[in-house]
Short mmCIF file of the C-alpha atoms (twelve columns), coordinates in Angstrom:
data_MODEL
# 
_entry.id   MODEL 
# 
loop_
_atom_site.group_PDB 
_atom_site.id 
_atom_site.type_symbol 
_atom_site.label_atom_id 
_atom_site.label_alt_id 
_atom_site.label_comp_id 
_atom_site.label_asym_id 
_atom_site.label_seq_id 
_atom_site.Cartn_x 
_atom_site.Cartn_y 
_atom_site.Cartn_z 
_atom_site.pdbx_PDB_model_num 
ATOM 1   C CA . UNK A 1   120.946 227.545 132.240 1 
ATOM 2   C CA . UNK A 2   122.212 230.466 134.310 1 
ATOM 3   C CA . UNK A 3   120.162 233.571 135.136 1 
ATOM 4   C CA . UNK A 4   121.463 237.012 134.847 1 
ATOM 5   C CA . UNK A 5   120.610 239.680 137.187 1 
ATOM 6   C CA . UNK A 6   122.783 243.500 136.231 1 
ATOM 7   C CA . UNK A 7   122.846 246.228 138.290 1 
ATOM 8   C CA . UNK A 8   124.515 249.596 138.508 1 
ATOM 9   C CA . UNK A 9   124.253 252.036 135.602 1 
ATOM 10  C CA . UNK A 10  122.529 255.798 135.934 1 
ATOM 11  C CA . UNK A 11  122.714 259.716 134.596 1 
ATOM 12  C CA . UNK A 12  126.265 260.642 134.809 1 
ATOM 13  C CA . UNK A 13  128.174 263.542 133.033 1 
ATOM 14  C CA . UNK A 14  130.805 263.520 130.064 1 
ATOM 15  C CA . UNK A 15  134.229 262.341 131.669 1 
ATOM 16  C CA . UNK A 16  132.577 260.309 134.844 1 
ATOM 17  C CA . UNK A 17  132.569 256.712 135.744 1 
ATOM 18  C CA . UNK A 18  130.205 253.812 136.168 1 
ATOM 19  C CA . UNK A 19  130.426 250.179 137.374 1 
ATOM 20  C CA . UNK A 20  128.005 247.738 135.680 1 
ATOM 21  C CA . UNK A 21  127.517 244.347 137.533 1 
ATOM 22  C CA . UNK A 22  126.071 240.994 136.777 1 
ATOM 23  C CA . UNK A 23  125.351 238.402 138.947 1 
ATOM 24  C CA . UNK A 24  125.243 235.164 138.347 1 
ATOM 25  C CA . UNK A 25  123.206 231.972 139.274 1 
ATOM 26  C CA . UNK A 26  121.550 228.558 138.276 1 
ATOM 27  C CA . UNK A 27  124.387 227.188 136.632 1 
ATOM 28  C CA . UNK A 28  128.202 226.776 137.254 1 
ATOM 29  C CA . UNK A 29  129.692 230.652 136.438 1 
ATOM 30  C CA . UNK A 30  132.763 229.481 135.669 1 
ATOM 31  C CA . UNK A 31  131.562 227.053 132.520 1 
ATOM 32  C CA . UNK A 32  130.781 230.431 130.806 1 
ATOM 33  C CA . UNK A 33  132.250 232.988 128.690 1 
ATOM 34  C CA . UNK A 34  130.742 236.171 129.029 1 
ATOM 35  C CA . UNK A 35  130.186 239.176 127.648 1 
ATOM 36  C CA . UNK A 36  128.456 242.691 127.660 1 
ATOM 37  C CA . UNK A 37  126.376 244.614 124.719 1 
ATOM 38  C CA . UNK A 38  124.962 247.499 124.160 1 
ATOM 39  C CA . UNK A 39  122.335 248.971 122.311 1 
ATOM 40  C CA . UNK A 40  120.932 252.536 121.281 1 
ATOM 41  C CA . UNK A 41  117.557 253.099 120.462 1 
ATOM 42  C CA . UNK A 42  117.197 252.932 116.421 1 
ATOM 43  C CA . UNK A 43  120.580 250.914 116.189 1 
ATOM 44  C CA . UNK A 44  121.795 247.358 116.509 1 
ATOM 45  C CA . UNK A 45  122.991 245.539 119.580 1 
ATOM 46  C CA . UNK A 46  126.711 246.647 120.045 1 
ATOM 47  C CA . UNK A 47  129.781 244.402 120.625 1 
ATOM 48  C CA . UNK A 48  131.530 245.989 123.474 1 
ATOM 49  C CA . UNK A 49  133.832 243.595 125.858 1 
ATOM 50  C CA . UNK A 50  134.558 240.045 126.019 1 
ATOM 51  C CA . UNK A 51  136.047 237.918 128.894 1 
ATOM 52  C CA . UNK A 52  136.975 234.138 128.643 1 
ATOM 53  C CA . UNK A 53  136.233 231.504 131.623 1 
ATOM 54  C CA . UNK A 54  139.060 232.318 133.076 1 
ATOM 55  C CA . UNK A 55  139.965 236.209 132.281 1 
ATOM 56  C CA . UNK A 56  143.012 234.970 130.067 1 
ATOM 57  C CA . UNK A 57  141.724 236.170 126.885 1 
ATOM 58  C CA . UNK A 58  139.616 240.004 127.204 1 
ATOM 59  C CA . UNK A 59  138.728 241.736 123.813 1 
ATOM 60  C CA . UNK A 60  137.047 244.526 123.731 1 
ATOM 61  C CA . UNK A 61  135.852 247.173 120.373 1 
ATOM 62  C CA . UNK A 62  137.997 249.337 119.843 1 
ATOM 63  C CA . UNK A 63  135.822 252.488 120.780 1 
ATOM 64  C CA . UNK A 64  136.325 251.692 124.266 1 
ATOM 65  C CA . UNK A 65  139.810 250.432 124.677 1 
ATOM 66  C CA . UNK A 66  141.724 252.190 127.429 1 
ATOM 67  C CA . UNK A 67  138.037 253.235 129.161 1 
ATOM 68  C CA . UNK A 68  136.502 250.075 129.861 1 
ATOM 69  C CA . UNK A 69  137.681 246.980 131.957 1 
ATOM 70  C CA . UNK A 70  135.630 243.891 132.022 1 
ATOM 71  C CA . UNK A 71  136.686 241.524 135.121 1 
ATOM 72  C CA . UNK A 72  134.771 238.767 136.436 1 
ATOM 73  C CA . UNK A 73  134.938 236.345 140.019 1 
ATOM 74  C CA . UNK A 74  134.202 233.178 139.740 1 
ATOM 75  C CA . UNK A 75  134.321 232.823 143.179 1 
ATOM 76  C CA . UNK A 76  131.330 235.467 143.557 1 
ATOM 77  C CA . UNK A 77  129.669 234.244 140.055 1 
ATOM 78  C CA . UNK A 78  129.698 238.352 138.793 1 
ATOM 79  C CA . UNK A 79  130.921 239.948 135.815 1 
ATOM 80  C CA . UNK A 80  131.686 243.629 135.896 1 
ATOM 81  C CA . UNK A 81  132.357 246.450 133.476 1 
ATOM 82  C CA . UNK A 82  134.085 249.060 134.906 1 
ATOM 83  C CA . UNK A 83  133.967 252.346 132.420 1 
ATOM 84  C CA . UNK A 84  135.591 255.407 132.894 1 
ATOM 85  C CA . UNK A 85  136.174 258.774 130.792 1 
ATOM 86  C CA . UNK A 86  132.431 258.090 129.786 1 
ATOM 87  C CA . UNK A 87  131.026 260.230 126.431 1 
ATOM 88  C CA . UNK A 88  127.688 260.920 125.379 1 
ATOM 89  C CA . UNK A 89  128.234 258.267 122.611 1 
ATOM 90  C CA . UNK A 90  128.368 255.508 125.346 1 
ATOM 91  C CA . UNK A 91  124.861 256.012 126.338 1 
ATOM 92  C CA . UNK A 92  123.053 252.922 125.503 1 
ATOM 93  C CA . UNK A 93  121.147 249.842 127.192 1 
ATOM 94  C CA . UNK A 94  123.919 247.815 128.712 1 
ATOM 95  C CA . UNK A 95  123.318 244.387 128.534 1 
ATOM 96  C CA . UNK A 96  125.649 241.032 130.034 1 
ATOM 97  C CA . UNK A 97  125.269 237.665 128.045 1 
ATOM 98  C CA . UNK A 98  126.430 234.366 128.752 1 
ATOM 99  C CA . UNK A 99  127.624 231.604 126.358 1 
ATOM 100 C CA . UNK A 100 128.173 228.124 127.935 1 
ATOM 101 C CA . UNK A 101 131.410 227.214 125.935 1 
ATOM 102 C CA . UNK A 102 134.667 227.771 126.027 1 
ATOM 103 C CA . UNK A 103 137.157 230.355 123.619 1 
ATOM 104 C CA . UNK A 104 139.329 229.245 121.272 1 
ATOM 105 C CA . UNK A 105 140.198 230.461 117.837 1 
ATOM 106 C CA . UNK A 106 137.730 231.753 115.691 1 
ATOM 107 C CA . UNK A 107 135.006 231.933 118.269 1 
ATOM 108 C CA . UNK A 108 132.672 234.958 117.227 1 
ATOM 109 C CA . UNK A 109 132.953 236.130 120.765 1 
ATOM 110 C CA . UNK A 110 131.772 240.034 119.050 1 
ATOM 111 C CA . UNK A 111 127.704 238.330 117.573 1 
ATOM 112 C CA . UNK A 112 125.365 237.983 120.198 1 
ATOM 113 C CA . UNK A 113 124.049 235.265 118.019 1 
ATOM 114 C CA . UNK A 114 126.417 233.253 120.288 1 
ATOM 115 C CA . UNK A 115 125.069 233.758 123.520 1 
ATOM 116 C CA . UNK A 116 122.180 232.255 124.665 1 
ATOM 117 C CA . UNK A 117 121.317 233.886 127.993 1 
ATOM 118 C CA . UNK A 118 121.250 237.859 128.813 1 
ATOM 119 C CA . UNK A 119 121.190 239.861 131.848 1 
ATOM 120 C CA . UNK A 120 117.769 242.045 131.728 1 
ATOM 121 C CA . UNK A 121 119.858 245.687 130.922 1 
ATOM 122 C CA . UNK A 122 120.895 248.593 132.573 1 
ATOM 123 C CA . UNK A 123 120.315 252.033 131.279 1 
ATOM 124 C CA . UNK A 124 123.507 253.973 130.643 1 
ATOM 125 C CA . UNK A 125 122.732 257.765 130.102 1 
ATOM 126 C CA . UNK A 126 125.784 260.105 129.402 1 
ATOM 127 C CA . UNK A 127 125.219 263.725 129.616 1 
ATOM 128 C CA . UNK A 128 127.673 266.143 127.722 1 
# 
């Protein structure tokens, strides 16, 4: 099974940008799909991007579209969220999981029923 390790995150202000990063390791990266979550206290973990194994199929909800850009290296085993234009409502605990599959149609790539391993979380705080 692969271990997750995130870093980046932090205070920023309304309009900023942060790069979230998950590394890798334990098991062949590239055998995944991954994803990132996140989740505000009081509310249900949140859906927020999704990359294939090999970046040719990204969703991400809709909230975010145009902000955020997941990417990932399987060269370097790390997944990264790069969000920009940030807003208060983004502040959550962001959180990278890991499904050892692959996509195809009809995968529920949006329930984190589906993945099996998570990064630890990163604290996103947007001030207005």
């Amino acid at each position: 099974q692969v271990q997750l390790v995130q870093s980046g995150g932090g205070l920023v202000q309304a309009g900023d940008s942060l790069r979230l990063s998950c590394a890798a390791s334990g098991d062949t990266f590239s055998l995944y799909t991954m994803a990132w979550f996140r989740q505000s206290p009081g509310k249900e973990r949140e859906f927020v991007a999704f990359i294939s194994r090999t970046s040719t199929t990204i969703h991400y909800i809709d909230s975010v579209k145009g902000r955020f850009t997941v990417a990932r290296d399987n060269g370097m085993n790390t997944v990264t969220l790069q969000m920009n234009s940030l807003k208060p409502e983004d502040t959550a605990v962001y959180y990278c999981a890991a499904d050892r599959a692959y996509y195809y149609r009809g995968y529920r790539y949006n329930d984190p029923v589906k993945y099996t391993n998570w990064g630890q979380g990163t604290q996103v705080t947007v001030s207005s």
